[in-house]
mmCIF file as Biopython writes it, N, C-alpha, C and O atoms, coordinates in Angstrom:
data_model
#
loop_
_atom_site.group_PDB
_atom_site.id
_atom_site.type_symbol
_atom_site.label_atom_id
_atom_site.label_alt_id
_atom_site.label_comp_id
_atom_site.label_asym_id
_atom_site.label_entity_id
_atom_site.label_seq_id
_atom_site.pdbx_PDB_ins_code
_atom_site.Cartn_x
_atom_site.Cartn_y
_atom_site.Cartn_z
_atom_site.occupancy
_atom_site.B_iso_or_equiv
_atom_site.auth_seq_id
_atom_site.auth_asym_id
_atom_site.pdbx_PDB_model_num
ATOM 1   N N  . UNK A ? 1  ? 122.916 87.683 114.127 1.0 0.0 1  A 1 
ATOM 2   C CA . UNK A ? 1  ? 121.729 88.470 113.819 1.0 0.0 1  A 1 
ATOM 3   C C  . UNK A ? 1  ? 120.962 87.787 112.675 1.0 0.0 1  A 1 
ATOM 4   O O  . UNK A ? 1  ? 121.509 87.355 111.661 1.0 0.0 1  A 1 
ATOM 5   N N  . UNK A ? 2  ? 119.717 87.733 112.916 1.0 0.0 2  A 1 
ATOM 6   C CA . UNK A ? 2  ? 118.962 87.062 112.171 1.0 0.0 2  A 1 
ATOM 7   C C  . UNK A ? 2  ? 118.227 87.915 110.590 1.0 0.0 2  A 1 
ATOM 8   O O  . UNK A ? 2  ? 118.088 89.121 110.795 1.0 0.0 2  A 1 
ATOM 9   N N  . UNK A ? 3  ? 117.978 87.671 109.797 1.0 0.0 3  A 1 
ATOM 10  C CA . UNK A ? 3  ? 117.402 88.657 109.204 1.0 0.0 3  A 1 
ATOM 11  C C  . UNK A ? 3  ? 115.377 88.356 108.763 1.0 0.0 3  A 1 
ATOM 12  O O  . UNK A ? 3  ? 115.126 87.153 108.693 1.0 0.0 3  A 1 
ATOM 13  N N  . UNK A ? 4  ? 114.720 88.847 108.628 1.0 0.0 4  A 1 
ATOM 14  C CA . UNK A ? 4  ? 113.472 89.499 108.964 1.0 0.0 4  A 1 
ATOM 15  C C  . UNK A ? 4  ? 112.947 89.595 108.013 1.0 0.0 4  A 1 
ATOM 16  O O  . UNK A ? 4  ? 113.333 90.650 107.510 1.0 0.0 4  A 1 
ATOM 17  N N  . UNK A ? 5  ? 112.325 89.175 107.460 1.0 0.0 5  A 1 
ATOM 18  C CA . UNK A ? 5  ? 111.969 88.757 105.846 1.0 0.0 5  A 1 
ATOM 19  C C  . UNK A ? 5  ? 110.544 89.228 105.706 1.0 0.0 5  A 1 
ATOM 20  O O  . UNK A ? 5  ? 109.932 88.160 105.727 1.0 0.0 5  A 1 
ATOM 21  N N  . UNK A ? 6  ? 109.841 89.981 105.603 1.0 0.0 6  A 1 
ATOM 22  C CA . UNK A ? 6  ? 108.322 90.014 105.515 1.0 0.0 6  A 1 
ATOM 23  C C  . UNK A ? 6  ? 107.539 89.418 104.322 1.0 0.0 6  A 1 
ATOM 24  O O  . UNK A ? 6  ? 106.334 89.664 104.365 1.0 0.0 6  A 1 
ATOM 25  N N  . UNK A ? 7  ? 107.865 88.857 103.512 1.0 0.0 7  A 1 
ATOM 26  C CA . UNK A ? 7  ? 106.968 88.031 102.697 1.0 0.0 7  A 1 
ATOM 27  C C  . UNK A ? 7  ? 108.453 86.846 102.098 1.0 0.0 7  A 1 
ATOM 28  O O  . UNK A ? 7  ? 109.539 87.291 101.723 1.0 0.0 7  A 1 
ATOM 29  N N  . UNK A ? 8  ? 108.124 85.460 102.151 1.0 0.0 8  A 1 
ATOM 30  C CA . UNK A ? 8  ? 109.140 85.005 101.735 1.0 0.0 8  A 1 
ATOM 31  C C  . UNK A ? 8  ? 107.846 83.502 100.097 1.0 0.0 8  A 1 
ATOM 32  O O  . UNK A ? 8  ? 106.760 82.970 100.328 1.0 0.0 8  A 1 
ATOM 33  N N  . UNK A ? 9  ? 108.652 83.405 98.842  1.0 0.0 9  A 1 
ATOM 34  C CA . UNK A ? 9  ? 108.289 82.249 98.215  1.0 0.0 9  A 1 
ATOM 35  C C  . UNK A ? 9  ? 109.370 81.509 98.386  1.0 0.0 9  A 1 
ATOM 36  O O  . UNK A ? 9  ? 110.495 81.815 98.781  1.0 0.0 9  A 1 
ATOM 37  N N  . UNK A ? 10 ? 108.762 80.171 97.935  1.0 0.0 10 A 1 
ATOM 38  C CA . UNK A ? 10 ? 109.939 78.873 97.845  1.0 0.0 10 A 1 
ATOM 39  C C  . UNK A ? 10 ? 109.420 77.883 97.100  1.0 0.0 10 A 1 
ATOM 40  O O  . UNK A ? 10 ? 108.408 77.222 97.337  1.0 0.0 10 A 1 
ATOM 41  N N  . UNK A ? 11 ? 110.277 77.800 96.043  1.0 0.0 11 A 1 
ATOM 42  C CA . UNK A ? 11 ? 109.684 77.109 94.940  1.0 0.0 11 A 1 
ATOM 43  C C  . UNK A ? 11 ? 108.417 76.852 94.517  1.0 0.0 11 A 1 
ATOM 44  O O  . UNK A ? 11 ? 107.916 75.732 94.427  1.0 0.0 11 A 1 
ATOM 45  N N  . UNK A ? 12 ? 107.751 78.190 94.182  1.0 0.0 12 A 1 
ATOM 46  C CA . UNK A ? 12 ? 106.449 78.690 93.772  1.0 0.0 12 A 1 
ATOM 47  C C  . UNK A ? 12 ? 105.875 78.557 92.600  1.0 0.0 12 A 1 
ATOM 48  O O  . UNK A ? 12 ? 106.392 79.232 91.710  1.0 0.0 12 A 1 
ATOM 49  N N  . UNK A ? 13 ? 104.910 77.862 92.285  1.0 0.0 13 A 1 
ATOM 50  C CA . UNK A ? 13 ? 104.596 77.655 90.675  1.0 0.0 13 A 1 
ATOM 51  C C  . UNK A ? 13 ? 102.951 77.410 90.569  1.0 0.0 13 A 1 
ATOM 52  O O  . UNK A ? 13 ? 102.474 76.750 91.492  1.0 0.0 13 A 1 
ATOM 53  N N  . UNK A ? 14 ? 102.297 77.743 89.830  1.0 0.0 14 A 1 
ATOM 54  C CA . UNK A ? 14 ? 100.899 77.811 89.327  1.0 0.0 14 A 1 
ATOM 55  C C  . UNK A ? 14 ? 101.033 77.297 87.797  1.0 0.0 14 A 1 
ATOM 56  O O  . UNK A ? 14 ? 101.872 77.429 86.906  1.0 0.0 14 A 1 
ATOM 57  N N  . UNK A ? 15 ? 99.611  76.555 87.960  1.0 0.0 15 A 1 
ATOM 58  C CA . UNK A ? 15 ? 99.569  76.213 86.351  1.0 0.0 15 A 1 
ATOM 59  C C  . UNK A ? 15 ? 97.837  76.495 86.334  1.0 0.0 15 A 1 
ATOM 60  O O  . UNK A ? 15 ? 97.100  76.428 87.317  1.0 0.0 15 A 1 
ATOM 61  N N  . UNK A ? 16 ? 97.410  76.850 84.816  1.0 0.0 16 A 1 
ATOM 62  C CA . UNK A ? 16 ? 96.292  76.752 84.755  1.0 0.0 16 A 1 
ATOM 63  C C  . UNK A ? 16 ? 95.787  75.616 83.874  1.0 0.0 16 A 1 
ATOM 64  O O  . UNK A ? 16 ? 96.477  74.932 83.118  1.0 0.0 16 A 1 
ATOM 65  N N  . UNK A ? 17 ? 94.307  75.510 84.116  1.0 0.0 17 A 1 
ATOM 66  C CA . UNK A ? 17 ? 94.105  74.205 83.251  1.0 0.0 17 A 1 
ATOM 67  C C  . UNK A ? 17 ? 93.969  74.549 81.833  1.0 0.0 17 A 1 
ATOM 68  O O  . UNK A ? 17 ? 93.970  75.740 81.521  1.0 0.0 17 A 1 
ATOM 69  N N  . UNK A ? 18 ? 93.816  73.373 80.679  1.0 0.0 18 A 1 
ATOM 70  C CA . UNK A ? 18 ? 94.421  72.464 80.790  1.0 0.0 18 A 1 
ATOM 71  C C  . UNK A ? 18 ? 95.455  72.156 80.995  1.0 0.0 18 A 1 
ATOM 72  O O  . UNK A ? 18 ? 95.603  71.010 81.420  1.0 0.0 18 A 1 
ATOM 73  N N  . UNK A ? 19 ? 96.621  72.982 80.806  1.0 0.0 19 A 1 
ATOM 74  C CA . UNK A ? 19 ? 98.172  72.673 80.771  1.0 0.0 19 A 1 
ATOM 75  C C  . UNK A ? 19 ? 98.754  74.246 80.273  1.0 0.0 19 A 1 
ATOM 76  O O  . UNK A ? 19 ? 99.423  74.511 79.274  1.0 0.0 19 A 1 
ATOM 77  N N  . UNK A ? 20 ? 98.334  75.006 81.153  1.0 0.0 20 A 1 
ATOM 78  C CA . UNK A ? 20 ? 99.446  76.356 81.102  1.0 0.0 20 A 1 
ATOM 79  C C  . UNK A ? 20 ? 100.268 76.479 82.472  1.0 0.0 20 A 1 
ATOM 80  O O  . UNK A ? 20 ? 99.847  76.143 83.578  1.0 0.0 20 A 1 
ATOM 81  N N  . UNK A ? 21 ? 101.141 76.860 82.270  1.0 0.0 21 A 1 
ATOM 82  C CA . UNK A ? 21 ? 102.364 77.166 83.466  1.0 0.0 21 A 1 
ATOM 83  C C  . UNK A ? 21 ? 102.542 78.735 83.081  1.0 0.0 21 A 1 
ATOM 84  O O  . UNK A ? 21 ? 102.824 79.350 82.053  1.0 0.0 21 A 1 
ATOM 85  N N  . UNK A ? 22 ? 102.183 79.127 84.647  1.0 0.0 22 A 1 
ATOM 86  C CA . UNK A ? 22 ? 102.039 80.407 84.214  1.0 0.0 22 A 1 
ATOM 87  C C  . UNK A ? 22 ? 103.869 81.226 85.307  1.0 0.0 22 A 1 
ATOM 88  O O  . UNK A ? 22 ? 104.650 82.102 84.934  1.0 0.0 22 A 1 
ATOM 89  N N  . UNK A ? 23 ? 103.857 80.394 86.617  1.0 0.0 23 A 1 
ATOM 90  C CA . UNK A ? 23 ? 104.867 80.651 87.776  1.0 0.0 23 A 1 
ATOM 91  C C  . UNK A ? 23 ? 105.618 79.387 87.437  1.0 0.0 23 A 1 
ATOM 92  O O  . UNK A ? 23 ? 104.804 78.494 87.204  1.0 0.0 23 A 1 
ATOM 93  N N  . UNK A ? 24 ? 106.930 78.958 87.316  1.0 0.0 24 A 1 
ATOM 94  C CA . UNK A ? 24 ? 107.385 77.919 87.678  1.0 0.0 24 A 1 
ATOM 95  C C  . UNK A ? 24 ? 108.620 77.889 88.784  1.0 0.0 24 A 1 
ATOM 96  O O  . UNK A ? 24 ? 109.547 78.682 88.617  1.0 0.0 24 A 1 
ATOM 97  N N  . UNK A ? 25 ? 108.637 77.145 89.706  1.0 0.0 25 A 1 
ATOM 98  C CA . UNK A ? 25 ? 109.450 77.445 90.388  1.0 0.0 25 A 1 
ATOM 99  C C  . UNK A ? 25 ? 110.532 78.462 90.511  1.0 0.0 25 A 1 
ATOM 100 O O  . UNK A ? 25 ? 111.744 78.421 90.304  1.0 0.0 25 A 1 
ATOM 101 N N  . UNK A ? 26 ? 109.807 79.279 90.866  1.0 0.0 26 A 1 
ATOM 102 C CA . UNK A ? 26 ? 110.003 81.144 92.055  1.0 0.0 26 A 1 
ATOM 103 C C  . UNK A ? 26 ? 110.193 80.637 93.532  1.0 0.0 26 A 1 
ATOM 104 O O  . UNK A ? 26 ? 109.452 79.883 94.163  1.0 0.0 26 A 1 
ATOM 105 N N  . UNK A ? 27 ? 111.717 81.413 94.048  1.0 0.0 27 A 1 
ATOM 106 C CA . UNK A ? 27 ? 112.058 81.340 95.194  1.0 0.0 27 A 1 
ATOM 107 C C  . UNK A ? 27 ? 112.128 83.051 95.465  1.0 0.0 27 A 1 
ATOM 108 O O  . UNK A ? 27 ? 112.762 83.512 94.516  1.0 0.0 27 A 1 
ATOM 109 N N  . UNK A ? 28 ? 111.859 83.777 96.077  1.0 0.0 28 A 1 
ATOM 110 C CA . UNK A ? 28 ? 111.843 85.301 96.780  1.0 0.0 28 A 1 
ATOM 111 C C  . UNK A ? 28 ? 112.007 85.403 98.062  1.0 0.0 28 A 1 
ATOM 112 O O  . UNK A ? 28 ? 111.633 84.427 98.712  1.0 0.0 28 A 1 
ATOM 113 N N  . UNK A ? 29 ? 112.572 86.527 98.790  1.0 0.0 29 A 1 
ATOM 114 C CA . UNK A ? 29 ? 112.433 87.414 100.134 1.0 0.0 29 A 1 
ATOM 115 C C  . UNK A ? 29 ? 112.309 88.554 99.740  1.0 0.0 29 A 1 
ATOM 116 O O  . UNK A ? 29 ? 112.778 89.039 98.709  1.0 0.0 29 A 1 
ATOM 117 N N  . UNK A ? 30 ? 111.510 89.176 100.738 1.0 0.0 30 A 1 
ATOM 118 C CA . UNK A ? 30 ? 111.601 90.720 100.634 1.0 0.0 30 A 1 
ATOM 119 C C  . UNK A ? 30 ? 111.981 91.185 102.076 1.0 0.0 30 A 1 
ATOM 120 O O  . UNK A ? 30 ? 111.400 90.822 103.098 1.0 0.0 30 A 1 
ATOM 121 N N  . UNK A ? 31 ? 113.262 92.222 101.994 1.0 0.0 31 A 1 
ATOM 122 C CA . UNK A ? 31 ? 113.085 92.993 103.666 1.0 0.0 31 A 1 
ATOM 123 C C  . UNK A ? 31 ? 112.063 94.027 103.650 1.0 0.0 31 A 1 
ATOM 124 O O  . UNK A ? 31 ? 111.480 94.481 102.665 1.0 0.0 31 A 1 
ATOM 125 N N  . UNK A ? 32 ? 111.912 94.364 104.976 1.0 0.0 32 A 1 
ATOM 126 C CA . UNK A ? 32 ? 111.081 95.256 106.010 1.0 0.0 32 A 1 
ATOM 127 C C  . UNK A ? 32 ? 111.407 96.824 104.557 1.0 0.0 32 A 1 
ATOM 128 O O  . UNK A ? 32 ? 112.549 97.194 104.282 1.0 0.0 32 A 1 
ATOM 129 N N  . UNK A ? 33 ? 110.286 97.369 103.973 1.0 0.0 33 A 1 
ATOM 130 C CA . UNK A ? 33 ? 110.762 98.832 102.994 1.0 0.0 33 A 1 
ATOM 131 C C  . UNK A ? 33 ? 111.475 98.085 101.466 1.0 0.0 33 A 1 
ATOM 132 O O  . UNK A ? 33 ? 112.201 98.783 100.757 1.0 0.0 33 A 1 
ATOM 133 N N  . UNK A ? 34 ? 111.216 96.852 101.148 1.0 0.0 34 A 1 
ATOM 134 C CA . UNK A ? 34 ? 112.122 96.838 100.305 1.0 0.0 34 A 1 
ATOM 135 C C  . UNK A ? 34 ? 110.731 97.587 98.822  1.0 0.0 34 A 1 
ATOM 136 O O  . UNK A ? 34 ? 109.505 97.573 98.931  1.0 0.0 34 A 1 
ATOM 137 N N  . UNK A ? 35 ? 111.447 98.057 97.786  1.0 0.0 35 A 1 
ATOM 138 C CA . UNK A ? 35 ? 110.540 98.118 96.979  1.0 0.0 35 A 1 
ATOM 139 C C  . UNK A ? 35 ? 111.133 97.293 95.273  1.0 0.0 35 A 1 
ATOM 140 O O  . UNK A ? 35 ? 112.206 97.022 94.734  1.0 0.0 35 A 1 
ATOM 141 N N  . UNK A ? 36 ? 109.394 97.142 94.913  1.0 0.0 36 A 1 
ATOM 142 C CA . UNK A ? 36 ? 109.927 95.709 94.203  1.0 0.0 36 A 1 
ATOM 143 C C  . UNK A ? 36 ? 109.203 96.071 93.118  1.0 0.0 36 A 1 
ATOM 144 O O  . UNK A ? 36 ? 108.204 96.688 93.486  1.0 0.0 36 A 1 
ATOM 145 N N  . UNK A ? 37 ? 109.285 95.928 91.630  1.0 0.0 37 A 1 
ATOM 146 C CA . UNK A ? 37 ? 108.788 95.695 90.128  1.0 0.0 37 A 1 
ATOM 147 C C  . UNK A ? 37 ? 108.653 94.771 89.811  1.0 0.0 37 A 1 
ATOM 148 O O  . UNK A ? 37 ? 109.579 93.991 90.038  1.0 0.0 37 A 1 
ATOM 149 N N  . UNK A ? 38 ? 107.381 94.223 89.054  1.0 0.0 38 A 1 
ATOM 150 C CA . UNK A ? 38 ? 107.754 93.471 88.255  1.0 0.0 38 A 1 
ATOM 151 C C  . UNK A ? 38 ? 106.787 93.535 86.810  1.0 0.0 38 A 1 
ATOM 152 O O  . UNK A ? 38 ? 105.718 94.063 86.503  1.0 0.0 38 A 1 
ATOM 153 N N  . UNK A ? 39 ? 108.179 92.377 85.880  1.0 0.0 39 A 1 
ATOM 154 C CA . UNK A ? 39 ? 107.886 93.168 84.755  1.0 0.0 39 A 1 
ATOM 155 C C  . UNK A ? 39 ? 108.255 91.746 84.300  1.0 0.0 39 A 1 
ATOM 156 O O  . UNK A ? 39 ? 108.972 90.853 84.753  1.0 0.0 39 A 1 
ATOM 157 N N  . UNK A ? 40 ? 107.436 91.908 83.167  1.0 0.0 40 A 1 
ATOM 158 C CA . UNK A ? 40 ? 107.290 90.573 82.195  1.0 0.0 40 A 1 
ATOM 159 C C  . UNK A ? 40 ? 106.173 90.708 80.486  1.0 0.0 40 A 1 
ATOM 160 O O  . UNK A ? 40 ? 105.293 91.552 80.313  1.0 0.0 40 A 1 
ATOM 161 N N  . UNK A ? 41 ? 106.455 89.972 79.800  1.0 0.0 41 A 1 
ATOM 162 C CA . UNK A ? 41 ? 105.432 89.901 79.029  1.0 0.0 41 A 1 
ATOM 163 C C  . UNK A ? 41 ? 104.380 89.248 79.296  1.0 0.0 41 A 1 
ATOM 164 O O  . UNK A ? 41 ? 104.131 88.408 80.161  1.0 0.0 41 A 1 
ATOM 165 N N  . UNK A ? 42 ? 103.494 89.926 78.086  1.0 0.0 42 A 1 
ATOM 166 C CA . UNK A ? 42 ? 101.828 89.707 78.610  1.0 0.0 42 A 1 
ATOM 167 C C  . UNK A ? 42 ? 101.417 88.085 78.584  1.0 0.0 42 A 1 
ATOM 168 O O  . UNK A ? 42 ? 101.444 87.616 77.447  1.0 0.0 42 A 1 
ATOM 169 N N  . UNK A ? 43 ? 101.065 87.210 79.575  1.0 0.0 43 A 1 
ATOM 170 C CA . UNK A ? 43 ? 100.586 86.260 80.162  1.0 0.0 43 A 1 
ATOM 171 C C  . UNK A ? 43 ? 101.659 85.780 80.808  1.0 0.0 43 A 1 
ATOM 172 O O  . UNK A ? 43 ? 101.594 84.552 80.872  1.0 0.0 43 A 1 
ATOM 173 N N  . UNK A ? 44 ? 102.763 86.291 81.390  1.0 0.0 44 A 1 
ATOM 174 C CA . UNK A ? 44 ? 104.274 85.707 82.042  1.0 0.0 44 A 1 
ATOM 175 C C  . UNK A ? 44 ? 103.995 85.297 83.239  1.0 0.0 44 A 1 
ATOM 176 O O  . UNK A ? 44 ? 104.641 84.327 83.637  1.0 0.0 44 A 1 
ATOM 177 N N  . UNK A ? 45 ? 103.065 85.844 84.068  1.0 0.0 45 A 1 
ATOM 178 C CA . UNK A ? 45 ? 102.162 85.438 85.677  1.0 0.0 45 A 1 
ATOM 179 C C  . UNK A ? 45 ? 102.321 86.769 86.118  1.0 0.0 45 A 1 
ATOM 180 O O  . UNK A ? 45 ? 102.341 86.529 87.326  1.0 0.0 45 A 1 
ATOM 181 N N  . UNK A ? 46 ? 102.466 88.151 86.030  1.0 0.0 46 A 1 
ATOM 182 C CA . UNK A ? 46 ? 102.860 88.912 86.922  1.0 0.0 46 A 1 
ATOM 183 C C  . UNK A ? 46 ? 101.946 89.113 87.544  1.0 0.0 46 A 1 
ATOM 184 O O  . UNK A ? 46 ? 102.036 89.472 88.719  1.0 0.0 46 A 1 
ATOM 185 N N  . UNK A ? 47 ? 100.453 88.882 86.734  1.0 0.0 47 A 1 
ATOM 186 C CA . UNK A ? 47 ? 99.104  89.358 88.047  1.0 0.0 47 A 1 
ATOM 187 C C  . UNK A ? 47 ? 99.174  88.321 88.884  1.0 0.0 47 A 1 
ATOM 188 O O  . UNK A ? 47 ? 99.332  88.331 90.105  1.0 0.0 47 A 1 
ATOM 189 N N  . UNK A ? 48 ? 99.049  87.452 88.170  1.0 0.0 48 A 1 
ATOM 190 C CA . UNK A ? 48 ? 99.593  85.620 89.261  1.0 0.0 48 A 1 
ATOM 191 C C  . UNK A ? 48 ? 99.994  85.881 90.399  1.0 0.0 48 A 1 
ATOM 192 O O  . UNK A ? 48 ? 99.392  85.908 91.473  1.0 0.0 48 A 1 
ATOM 193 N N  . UNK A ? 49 ? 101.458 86.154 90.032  1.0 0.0 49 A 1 
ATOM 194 C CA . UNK A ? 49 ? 102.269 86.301 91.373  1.0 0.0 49 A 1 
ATOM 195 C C  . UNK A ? 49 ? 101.989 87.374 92.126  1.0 0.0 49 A 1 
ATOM 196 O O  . UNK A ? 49 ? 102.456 87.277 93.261  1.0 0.0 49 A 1 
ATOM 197 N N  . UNK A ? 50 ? 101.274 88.569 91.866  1.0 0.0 50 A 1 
ATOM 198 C CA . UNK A ? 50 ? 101.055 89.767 92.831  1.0 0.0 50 A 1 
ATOM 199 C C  . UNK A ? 50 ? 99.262  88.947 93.574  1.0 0.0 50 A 1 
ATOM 200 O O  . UNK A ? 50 ? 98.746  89.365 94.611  1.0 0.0 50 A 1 
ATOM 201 N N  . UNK A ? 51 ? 98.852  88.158 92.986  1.0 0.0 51 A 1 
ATOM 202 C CA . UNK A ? 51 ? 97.581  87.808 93.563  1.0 0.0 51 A 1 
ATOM 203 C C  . UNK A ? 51 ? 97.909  86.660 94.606  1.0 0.0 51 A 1 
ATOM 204 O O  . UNK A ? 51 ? 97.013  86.507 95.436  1.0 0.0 51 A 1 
ATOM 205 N N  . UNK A ? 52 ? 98.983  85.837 94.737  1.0 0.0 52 A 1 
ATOM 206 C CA . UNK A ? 52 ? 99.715  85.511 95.232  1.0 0.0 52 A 1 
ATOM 207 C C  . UNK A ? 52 ? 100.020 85.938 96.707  1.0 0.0 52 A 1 
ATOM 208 O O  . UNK A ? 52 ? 99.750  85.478 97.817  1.0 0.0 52 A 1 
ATOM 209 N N  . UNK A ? 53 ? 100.675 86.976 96.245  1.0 0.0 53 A 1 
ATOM 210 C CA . UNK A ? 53 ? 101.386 87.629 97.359  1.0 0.0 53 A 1 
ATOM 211 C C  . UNK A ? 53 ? 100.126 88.649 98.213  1.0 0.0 53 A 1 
ATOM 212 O O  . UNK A ? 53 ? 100.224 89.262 99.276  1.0 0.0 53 A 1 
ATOM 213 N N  . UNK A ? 54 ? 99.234  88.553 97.482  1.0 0.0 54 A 1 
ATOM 214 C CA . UNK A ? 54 ? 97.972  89.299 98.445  1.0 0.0 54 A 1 
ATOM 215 C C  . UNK A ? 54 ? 97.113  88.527 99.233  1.0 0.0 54 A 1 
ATOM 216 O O  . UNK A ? 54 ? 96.480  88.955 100.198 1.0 0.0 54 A 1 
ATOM 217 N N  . UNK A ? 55 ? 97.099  87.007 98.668  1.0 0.0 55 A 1 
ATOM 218 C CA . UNK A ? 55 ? 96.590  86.260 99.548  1.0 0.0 55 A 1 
ATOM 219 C C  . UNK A ? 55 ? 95.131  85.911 98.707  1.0 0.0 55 A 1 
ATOM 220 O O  . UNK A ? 55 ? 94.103  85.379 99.128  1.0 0.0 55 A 1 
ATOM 221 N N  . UNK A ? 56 ? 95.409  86.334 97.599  1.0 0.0 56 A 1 
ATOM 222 C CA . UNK A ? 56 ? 93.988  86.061 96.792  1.0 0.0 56 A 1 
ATOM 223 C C  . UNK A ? 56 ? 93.555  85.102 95.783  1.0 0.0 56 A 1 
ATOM 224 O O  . UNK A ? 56 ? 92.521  84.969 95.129  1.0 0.0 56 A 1 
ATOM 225 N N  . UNK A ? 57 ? 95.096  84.227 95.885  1.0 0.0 57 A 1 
ATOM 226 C CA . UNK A ? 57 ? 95.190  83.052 95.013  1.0 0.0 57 A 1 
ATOM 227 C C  . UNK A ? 57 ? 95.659  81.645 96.041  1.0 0.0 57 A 1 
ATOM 228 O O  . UNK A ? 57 ? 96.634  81.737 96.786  1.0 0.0 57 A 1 
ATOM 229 N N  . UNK A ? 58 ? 94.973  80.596 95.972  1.0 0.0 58 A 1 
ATOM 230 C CA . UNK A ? 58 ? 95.883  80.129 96.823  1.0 0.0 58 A 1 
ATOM 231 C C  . UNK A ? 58 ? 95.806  78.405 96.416  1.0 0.0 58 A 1 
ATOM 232 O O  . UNK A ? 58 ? 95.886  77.414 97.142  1.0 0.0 58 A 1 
ATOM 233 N N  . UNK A ? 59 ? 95.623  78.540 94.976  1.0 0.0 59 A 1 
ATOM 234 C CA . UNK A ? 59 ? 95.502  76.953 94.436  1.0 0.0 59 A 1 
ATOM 235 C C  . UNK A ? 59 ? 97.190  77.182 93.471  1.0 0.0 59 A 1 
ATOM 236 O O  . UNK A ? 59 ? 97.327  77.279 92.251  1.0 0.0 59 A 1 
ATOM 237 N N  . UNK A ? 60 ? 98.013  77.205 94.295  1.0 0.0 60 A 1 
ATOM 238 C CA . UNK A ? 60 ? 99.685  76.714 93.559  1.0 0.0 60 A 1 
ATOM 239 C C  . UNK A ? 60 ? 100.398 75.783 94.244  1.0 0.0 60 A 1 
ATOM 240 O O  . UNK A ? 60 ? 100.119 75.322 95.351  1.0 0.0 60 A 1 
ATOM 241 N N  . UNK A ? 61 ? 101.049 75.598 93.758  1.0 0.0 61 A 1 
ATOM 242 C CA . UNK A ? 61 ? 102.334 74.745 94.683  1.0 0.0 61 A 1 
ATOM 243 C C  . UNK A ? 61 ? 103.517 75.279 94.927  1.0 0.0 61 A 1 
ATOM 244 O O  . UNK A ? 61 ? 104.128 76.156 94.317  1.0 0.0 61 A 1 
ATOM 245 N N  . UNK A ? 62 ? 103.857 74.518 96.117  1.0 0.0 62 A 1 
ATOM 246 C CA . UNK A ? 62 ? 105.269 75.122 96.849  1.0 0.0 62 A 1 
ATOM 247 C C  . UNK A ? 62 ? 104.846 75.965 97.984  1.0 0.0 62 A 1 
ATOM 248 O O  . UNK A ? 62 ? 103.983 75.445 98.692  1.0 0.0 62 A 1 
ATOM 249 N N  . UNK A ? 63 ? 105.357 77.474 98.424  1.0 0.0 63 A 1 
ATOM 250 C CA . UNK A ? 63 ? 104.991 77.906 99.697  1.0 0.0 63 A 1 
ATOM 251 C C  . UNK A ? 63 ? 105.241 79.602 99.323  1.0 0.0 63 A 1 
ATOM 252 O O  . UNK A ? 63 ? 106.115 80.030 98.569  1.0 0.0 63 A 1 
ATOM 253 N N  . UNK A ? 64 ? 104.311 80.347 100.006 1.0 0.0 64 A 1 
ATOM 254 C CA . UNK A ? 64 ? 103.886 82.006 99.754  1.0 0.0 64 A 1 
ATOM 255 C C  . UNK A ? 64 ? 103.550 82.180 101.170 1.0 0.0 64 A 1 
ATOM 256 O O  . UNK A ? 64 ? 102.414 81.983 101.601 1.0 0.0 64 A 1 
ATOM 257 N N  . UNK A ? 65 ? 104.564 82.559 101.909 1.0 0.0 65 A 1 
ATOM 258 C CA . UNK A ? 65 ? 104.085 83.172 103.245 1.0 0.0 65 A 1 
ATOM 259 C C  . UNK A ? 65 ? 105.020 84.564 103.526 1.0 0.0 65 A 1 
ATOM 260 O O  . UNK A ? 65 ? 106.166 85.007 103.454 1.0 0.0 65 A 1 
ATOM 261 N N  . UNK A ? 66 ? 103.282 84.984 103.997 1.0 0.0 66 A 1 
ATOM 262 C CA . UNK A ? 66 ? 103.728 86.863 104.731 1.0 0.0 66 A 1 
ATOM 263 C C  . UNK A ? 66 ? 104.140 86.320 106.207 1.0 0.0 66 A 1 
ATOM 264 O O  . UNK A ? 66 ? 103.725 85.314 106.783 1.0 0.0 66 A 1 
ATOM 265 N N  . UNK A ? 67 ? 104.939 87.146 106.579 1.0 0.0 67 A 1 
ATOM 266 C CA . UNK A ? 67 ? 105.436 87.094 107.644 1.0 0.0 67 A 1 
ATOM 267 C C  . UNK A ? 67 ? 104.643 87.827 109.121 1.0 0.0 67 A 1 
ATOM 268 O O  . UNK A ? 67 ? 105.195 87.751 110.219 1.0 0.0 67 A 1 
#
């Protein structure tokens, strides 16, 4: 049995210019209902990575695919 991943990262990272790293290599799955937080201090990427995962950012490296 296979498992069903609806949004998966793999080694996910954003930087802004000149030289901020905001994601650095992030690997994630989420299943089908999973529910997820996230929490960090202020400039850690959390809007990053949720803009990310909406499809509204798409200058990073590595791989962000919805399933």
């Amino acid at each position: 049995m296979s498992t069903q991943y609806i949004f998966t990262t793999h080694r996910l990272s954003r930087r802004f210019p000149p030289d901020r790293q905001v994601i650095s290599d992030i690997s994630l799955s989420f299943l089908p209902g999973a529910k997820i937080g996230v929490l960090g201090y202020n400039g850690a990427g959390k809007s990053t990575l949720l803009r990310v995962m909406a499809g509204r950012d798409t200058e990073f490296d590595g791989q962000a695919q919805l399933a």
